[in-house]
N, C-alpha and C positions, 0 to 999 in steps of 0.2 A: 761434816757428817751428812748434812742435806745433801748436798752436791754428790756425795758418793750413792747416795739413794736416787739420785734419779740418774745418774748413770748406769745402776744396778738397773732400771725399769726399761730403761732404754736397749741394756742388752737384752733382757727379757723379752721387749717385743721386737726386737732382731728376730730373736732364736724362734717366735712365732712365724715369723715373715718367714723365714728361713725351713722352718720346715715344712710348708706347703705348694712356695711359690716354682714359679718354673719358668725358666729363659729361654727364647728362640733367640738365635743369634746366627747370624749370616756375613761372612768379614774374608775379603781375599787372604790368598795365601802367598807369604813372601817370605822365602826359607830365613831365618834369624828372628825373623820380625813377627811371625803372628804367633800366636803361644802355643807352646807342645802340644798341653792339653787339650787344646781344641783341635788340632789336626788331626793326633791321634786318637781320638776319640771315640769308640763305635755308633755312638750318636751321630758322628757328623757324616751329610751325604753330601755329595760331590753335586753342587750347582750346576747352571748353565757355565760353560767356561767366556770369560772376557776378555777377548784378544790376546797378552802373552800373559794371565794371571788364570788359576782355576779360583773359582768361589765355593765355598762350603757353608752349609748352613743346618741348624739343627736343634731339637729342645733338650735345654738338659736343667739338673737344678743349679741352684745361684753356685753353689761350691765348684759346681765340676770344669767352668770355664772361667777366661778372662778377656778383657780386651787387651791391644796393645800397646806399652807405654808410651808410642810414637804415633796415635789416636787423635787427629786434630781436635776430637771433640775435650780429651785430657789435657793438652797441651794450650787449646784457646778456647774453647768453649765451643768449639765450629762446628753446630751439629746443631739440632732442631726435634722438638719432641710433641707427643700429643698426652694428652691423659683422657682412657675411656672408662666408663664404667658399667659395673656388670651388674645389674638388679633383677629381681625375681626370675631368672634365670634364662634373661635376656641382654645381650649387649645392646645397652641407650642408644641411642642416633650413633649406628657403629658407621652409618656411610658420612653422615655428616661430618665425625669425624677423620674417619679414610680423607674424604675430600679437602678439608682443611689440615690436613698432616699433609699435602702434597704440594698446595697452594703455601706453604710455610716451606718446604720445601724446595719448591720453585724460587721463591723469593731470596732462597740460600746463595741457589742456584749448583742445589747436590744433587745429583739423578742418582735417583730410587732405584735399584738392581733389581724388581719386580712390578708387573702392575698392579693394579690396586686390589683387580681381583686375587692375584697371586701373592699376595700380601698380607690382606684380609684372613684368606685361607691359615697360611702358616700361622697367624696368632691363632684364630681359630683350633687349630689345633693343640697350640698352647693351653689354651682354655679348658678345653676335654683333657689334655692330661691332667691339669689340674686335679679335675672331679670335683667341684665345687658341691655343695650340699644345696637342696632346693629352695632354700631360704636366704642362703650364705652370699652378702655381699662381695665382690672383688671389684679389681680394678688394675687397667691395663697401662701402662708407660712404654709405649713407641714409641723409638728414639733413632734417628738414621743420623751418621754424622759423616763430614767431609772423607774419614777414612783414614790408614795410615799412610805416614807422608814422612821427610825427614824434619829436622829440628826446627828446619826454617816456617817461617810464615805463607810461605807461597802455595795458594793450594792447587798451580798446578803438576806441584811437585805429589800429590797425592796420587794412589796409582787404584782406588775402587771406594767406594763408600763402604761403610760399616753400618748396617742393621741389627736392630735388636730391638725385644718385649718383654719385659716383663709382667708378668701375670700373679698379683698376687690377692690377699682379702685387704685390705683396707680399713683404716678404722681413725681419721684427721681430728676430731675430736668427741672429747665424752661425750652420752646422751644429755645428761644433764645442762649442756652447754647449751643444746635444741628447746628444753624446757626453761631454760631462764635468760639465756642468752650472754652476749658476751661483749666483752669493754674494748673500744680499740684507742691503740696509740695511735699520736702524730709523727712521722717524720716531716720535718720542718727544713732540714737543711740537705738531706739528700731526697733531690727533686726526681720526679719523673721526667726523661727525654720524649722529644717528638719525633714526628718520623722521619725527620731530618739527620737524625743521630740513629737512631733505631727504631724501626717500625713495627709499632708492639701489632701490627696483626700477625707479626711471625712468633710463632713462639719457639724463640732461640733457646739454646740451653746456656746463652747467657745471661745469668740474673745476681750479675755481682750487685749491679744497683739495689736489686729488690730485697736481697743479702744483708748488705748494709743501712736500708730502709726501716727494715726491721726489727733489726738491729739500735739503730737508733729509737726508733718510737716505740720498745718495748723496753728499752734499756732501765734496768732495775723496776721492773713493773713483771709482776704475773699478769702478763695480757700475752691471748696467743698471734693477733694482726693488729699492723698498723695500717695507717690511708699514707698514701705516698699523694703530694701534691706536684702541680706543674710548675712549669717557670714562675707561672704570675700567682699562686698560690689555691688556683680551684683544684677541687678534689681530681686525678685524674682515675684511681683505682686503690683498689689495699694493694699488697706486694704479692698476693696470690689467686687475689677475686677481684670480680667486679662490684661497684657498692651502690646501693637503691637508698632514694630517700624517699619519702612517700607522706602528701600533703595530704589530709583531712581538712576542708572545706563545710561549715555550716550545711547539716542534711545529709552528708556522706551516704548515712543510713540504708534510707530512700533514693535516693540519684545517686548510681555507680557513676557520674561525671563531675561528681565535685570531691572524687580521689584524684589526685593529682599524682599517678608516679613517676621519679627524675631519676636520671643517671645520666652521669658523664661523656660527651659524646666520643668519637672512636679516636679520636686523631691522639690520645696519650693514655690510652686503655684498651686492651684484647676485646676486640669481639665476640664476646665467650658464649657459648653453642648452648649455654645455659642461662645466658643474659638473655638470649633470645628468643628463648622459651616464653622465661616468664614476661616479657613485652608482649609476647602474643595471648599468654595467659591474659594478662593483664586489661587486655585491647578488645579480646572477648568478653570478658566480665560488662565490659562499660567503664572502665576507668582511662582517665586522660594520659598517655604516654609520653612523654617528652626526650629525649635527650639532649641534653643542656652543656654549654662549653664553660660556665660559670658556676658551676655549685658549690659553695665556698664550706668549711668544715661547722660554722655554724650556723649554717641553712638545718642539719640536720635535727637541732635542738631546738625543744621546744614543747608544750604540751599537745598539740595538734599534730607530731610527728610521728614517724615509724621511720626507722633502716633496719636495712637488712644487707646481707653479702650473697653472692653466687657463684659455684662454680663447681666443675664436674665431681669435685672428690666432697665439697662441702657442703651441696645441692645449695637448700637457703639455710642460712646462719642468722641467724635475730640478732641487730645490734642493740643494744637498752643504754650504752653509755659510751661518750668521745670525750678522752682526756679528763677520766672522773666526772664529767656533766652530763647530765638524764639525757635520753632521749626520749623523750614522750612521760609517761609514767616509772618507764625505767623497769618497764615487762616488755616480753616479745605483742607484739600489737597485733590488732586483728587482721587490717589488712594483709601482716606479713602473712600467719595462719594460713589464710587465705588462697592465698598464693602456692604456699609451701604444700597445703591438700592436692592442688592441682600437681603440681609437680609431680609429687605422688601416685596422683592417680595413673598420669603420664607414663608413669615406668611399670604401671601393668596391664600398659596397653600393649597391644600386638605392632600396632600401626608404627609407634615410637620406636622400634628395633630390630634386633634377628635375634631367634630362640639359640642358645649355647649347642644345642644340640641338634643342627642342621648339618647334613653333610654338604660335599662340596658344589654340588648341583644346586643345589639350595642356595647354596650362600651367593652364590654367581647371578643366578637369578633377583636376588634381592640386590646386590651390587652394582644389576645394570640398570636398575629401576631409579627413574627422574623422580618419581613422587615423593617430597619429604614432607614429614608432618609441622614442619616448622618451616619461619620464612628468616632465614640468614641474612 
């Protein structure tokens, strides 16, 4: 009966997701192979054409398209995604993210059927059909994948990448989770790879690891993340965020330099455009920044302590407990607070983003502009 009740919830907020959100999708065309629907579509406009394929691309909602079941990204996971977000009716560091969707890209080694301003734009667009409300959270999932190809492995047997966005409101956890905070599991036996194996600066759309991470260290627990550790057993990130631990030192109070805060250093955790943030947050305040290739899971306990998680859909998440033990007093801690106001303040700043409602001129302009308010 449980179990049918939160699959009942779950359709539920499908059918929210579903009737607001809206898809750009851009995917060559190979008669058999790409889906009717989306051929014949009156949404879809005819691309630039790529040598012997035509491209089509266009917004429609989640219902009215598909991809194709011959999709490297369905078939191996061979595709690469961003998540952006959309706050006071501004998209956050939209170039910052543009820029790391293409350098993740790169690393794939899929070429993107657009540049970034012409890319940009299309979601853009997404976004305004939308009509988001002036308050109304969203959130974007850019996803380009190697494309369709035949059965085999080989991707030079693919014949154009596949693009796509979706645009919808977002909603990762209850508020009440931000006022009291939240318990993470361990995974213990499925490790985080390095970048020898997979280089989490890319962010692939494969996350069977992170899948089964979570999988394990929530296993018969209401907990919504676990920390995934490295070979040698330091924390390297949770399976979705990046994780802060943050030392209280004797005078905290008074001396912003006797916070001490730690995270995992990059070689087995994403770069996250919101880890980066708050480092700089952090660095402004007056507090010691470090990141650290050693942070072990019970570094974070203790009375003197605070964590917390980051990352674009979760902003900051207050940790209060690892594997049933306190973190700190086992409330979200000040310095998190702290931290968590700037963030905030940051997303209604001008400087932090582009207004939803720029036209194309606009957005180009801000597109070719080097100045970023954060240092990546």
């Amino acid at each position: 009966m449980a179990e049918n009740k939160v699959v009942a919830a779950a359709i539920r907020a499908l059918e929210d997701v579903g009737a607001k959100a809206r898809v750009f999708v851009s995917m060559p065309v190979v008669k058999g192979i790409t889906p009717r629907m989306f051929v014949k579509s009156p949404a879809s406009e005819r691309a630039r054409t790529h040598g012997p394929f035509t491209r089509l691309h266009g917004i429609f909602a989640l219902d009215e398209v598909g991809l194709s079941f011959l999709d490297h990204a369905a078939l191996y996971g061979d595709a690469c995604f961003e998540g952006i977000l959309i706050r006071n009716g501004m998209v956050f560091l939209y170039r910052e993210h543009i820029d790391r969707f293409w350098n993740s890209a790169d690393g794939l080694k899929i070429e993107i059927p657009y540049s970034k301003e012409e890319l940009a734009w299309h979601v853009m667009s997404t976004i305004q059909a939308v009509g988001f409300e002036k308050n109304e959270s969203g959130y974007i999932r850019l996803i380009v994948t190697r494309g369709i190809g035949d059965l085999g492995l080989n991707p030079k047997k693919c014949v154009g990448a596949t693009a796509y966005a979706v645009v919808s409101t977002i909603k990762l956890y209850p508020k009440e989770a931000y006022d009291k905070g939240i318990e993470l599991g361990v995974s213990k036996k499925i490790r985080r790879p390095d970048a020898t194996i997979l280089d989490p600066r890319i962010k692939s759309n494969n996350y069977l690891n992170n899948v089964l991470g979570l999988i394990e260290g929530t296993r018969n627990l209401e907990l919504f993340e676990s920390l995934m550790l490295t070979s040698d057993g330091s924390i390297a990130e949770a399976t979705v965020d990046n994780v802060f631990c943050v030392i209280k030192e004797t005078g905290y109070r008074t001396k912003p330099s006797k916070v001490r805060v730690l995270t995992p250093v990059g070689e087995y955790c994403l770069q996250g455009i919101t880890r980066a943030c708050i480092m700089d947050f952090a660095r402004k305040i007056g507090y010691q920044v470090e990141e650290v290739p050693d942070l072990m899971p019970i570094d974070l306990l203790g009375p003197n302590r605070e964590c917390f998680m980051t990352g674009t859909g979760a902003g900051i998440m207050p940790i209060v407990k690892v594997s049933g033990n306190l973190v700190g007093d086992g409330k979200p801690g000040e310095i998190t607070k702290k931290l968590l106001a700037e963030l905030q303040k940051a997303m209604t700043n001008p400087a932090f983003g582009v207004s939803t409602s720029v036209d194309r001129g606009q957005l180009s302009r801000y597109m070719r502009s080097k100045k970023s308010p954060v240092k990546l």
